[in-house]
N, C-alpha and C positions, 0 to 999 in steps of 0.2 A: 504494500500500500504506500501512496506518497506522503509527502508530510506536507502538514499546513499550521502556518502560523497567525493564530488570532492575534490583530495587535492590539495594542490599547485599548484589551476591555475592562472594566472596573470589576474584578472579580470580588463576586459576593457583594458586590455595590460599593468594594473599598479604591483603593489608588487605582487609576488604571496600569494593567501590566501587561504583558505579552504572552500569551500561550504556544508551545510547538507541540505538536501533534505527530509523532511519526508512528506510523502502521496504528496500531491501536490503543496503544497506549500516549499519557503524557511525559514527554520527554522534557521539558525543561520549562519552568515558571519564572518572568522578571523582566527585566527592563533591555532596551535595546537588544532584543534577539535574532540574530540574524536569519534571513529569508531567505538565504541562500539555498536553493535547489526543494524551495516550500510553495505550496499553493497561500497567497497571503490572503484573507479576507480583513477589509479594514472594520476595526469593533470600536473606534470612537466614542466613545460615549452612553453604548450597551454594554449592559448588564451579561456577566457570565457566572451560569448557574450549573450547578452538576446535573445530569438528565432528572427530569420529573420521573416517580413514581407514584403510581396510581395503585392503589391496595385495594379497589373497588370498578369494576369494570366490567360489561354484562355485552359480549361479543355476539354472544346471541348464536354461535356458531357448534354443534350442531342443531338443527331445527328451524331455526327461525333468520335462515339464510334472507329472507326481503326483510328485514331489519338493520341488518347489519353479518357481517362476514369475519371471520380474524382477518383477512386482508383487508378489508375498506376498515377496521378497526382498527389496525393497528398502523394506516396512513393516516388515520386521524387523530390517532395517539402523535407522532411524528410531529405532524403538524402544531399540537400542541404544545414540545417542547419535553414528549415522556419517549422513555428510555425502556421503561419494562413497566408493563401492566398487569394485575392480578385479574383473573376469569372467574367469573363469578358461577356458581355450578347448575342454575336454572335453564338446563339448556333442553333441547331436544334429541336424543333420551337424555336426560339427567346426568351431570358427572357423579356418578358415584359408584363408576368404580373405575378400576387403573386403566382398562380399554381405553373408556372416554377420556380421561383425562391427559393421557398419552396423544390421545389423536388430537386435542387442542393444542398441546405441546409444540407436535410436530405439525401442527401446521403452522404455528409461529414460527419456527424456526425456518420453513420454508420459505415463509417471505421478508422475513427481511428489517423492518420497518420496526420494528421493539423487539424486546423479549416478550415474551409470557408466559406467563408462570398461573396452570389452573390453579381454583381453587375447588377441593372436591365438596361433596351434598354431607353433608354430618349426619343426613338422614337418608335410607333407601327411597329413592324416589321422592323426595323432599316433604313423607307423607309425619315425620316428626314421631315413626310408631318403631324402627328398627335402625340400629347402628350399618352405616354403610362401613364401606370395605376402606376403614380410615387407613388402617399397618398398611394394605394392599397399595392404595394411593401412595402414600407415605414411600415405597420401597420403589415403585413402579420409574419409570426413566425420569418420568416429572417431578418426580422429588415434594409430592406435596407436602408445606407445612403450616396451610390455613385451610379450615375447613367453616363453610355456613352452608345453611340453607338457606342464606337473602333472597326474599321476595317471600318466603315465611317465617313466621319465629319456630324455635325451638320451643315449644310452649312445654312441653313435660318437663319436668321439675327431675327425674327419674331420669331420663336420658341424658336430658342435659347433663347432670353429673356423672355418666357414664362418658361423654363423650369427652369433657372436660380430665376425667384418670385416664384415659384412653389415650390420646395428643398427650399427655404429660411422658407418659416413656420416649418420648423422641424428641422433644422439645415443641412443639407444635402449639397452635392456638387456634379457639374455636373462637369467629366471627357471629358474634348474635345479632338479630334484625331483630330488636327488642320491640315486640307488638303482643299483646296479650289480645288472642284472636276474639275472644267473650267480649270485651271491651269496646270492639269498632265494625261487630256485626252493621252493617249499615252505613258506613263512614264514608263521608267523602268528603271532609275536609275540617281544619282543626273546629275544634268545640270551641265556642265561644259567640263573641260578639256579632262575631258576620253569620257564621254559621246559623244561630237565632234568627238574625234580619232577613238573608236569603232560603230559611225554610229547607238549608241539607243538614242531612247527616251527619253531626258531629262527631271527631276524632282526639278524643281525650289526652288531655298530655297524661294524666295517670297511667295508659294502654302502654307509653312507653318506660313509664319511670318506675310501676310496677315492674317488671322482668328488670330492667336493669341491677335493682335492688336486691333482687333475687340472685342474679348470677355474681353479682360481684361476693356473696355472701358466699353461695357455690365454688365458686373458685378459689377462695379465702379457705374455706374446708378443705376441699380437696388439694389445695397448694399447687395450683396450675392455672393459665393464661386465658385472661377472658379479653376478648378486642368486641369491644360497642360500633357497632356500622350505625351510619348516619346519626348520630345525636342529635336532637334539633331541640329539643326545651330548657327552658332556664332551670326546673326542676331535674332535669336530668345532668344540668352540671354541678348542682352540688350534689347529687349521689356519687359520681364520679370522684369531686372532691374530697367527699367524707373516705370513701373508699383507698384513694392514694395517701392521705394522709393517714391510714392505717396499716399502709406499708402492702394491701393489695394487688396483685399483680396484674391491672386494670389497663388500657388505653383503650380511646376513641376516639373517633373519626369525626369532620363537620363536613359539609357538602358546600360547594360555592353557592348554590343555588340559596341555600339555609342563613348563611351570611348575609344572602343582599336583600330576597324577595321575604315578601309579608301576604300573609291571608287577605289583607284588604284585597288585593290581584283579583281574588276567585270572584270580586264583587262584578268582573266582567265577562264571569262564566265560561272563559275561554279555554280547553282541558291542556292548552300546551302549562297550563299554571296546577293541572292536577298531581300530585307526586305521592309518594308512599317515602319516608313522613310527611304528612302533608305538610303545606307551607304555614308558619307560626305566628305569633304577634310581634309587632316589634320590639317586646320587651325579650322575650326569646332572642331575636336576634342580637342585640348586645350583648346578652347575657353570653352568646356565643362567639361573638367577635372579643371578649375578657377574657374567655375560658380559653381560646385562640391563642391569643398574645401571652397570656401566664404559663402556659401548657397543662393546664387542667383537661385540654383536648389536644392531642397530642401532634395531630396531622389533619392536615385536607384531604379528601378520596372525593373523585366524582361522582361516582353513582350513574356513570355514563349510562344511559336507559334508553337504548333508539326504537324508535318505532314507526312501521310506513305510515304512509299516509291517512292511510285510512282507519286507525286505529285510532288517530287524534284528530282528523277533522270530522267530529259528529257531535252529538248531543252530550255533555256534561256525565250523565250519568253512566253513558255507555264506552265512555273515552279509557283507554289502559292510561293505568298513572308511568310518569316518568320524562325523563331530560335527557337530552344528549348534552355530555359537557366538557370532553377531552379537548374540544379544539378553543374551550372560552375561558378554563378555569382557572390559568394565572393571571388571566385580565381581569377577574371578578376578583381573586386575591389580589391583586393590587389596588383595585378601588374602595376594597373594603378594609384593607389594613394595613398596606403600604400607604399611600396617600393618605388616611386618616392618621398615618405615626402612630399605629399599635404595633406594627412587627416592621423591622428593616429585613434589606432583601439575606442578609447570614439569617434571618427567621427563618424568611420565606424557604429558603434552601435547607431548612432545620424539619420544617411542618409536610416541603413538597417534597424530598429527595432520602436524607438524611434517617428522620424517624421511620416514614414507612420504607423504607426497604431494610432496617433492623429489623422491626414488625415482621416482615413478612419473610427474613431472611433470604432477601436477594439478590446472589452471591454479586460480587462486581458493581453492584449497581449502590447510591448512596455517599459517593466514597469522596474524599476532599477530592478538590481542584489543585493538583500539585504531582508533581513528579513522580513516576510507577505508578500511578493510578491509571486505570482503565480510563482512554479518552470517551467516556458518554456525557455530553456537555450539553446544555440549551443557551443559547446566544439572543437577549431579550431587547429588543429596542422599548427603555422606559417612557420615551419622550410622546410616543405613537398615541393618539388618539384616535375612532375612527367607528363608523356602522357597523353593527353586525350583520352580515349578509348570508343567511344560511347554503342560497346558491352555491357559493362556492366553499362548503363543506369537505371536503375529504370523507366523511358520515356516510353509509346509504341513505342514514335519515336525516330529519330537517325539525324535529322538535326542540326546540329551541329555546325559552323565553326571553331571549335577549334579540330577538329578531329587530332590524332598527332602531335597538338602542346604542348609544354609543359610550362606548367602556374604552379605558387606556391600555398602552403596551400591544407588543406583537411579536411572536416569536417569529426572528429571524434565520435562527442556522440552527440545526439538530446534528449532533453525531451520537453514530451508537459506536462505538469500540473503534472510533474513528475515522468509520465511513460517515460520509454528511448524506442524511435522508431527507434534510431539507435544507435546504439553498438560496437562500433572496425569499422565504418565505413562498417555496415552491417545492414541492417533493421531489425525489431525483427518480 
């Protein structure tokens, strides 16, 4: 492979410096470094980040191929600036067991464009009633070591702590989609004030803070790894908080979408605003933009959730919840906590890079910006403001809720192990 040398980019948002790049690794970090026999890209004034990691990502591939593909998934990833993304195990058949999740693998690996790293079903067939083939996963070529069933809770209280000693002989950690199903029979969107006015089905923040409560306590027993997928209420970060300050071995995740949007949204009935958790009050979102910046929530994850067309252009009630947010999600971190001065971008690189790929242990990826480190880089221009255009997604889908709105930053240059997958903010 050739070498290329970023120059003057402010790494981690500090002095700018010069990066060389040869074959796949970083070969030398500092000042005036020469070009000689390098591809130079000028980085002026952007922002250089170690690749994004996404610890939450729903490719949709096998099954639900007019959704989204691991290849259109993981150009979209690319394009956002991620290096390795976690597979979320909701697919078509289920990953749960080494088969499946081997063939996710190796379709990553085919193309190119990220890592991926499944994550397997914690449940056979995500039905919450028997342990899937966790050791099997776990040994198979994928190396899993994050298991949920996201898009359901683990509601049994029984399993759940079977699965929780189960991932403990290998280090492993089970990802919960904290939903207490009794709770939001009927839900479609938070319980509260709007909910009352517009006549739906409210979605209790207790649905989620109940189960959180539960597992942190579960995990506490059994002395093994519990990770919270999507957190979105104020009461679920002080559970979170009581729990780490007891020395529990707790982290969770916030979604960009949970950062910026509010329930009032739903007052325009439009279901690209529907999600699973649904969207919260703005007191919630503080509460998570705090819990953000102190690390009481430990990381960002998308929640990337693409869906055709026609699953989200119809009536409210009949609409599937979720986002597509691989290609928006440092733009929405930086409007909501860079610009605001809750987190500088060494945060940003702490929340989006750094923590989840410890989380999820994965290998290579996470790792400083400096010398024998694996070249996976995201090269940010912070100055960028601009429309969201879903047209020109990389996505198969176009669910979006930031469609015409205009949000800052843009990622300009992606490398995975030192190939550039994106270029001038164009995939190669």
């Amino acid at each position: 492979m050739s070498k290329t040398l970023i120059r003057g980019a402010k790494v981690l948002g500090g002095e700018p410096q010069d990066v060389l790049i040869d074959g796949g690794t970083i070969a030398e970090v500092g000042s005036g470094l020469s070009p000689e026999g390098a591809e130079v890209v000028e980085a002026g004034g952007k922002v250089l980040l170690p690749g994004l990691v996404d610890l939450h990502t729903h490719l949709r591939e096998p099954g639900r191929e007019d959704s989204e593909t691991v290849l259109t998934g993981t150009r979209a990833a690319a394009s956002g600036g991620y290096t390795t993304v976690f597979a979320m195990a909701n697919t078509f058949p289920v990953a749960d067991t080494a088969g499946v999740v081997e063939q996710v693998w190796r379709l990553g690996k085919e193309h190119g464009y990220c890592d991926v790293q499944p994550i397997g079903a914690v449940t056979v067939g995500l039905d919450g009633k028997k342990l899937a083939e966790l050791g099997a996963m776990h040994e198979s070529a994928a190396g899993v070591t994050v298991f949920s069933d996201d898009g359901k809770c683990v509601h049994d209280a029984v399993i759940m702590r079977r699965a929780l000693e189960y991932v403990k002989a290998f280090g492993g950690v089970v990802a919960q989609h904290a939903q207490e199903p009794r709770l939001t029979e009927g839900a479609e969107m938070n319980e509260g004030v709007v909910s009352a006015e517009l006549g739906l089905g409210g979605w209790p923040a207790v649905a989620e803070e109940s189960i959180i409560a539960r597992d942190v306590l579960l995990a506490d027993h059994v002395g093994s790894r519990v990770h919270i997928c999507h957190l979105s209420t104020a009461g679920s970060v002080e559970i979170v908080r009581w729990a780490k300050s007891r020395g529990i071995a707790v982290t969770a995740e916030v979604t960009p979408h949970h950062l910026l949007l509010t329930d009032e949204l739903v007052r325009t009935y439009n279901p690209v605003y529907k999600v699973n958790p649904p969207l919260r009050t703005e007191r919630d979102v503080m509460a998570l933009r705090e819990a953000l910046a102190d690390g009481t929530i430990d990381i960002v994850a998308t929640d990337h959730a693409p869906h055709p067309h026609e699953d989200k252009d119809c009536e409210w009630a009949a609409a599937a919840m979720g986002m597509v947010g691989l290609e928006t999600a440092l733009s929405v971190v930086q409007e909501t906590m860079v610009d605001t001065g809750l987190l500088d971008w060494a945060g940003v690189a702490d929340r989006m890079s750094f923590k989840p790929a410890q989380i999820g242990q994965a290998t290579g990826h996470g790792r400083p910006v400096s010398a024998g480190e694996p070249a996976n880089l995201t090269l940010v221009d912070t100055a960028y403001r601009g429309l969201v255009e879903p047209a020109g997604f990389a996505s198969r889908s176009r669910n979006t809720p930031y469609e015409g709105r205009e949000l800052p930053g843009r990622v300009t240059h992606t490398w995975l192990r030192g190939k550039a997958t994106l270029v001038d903010g164009k995939l190669t």
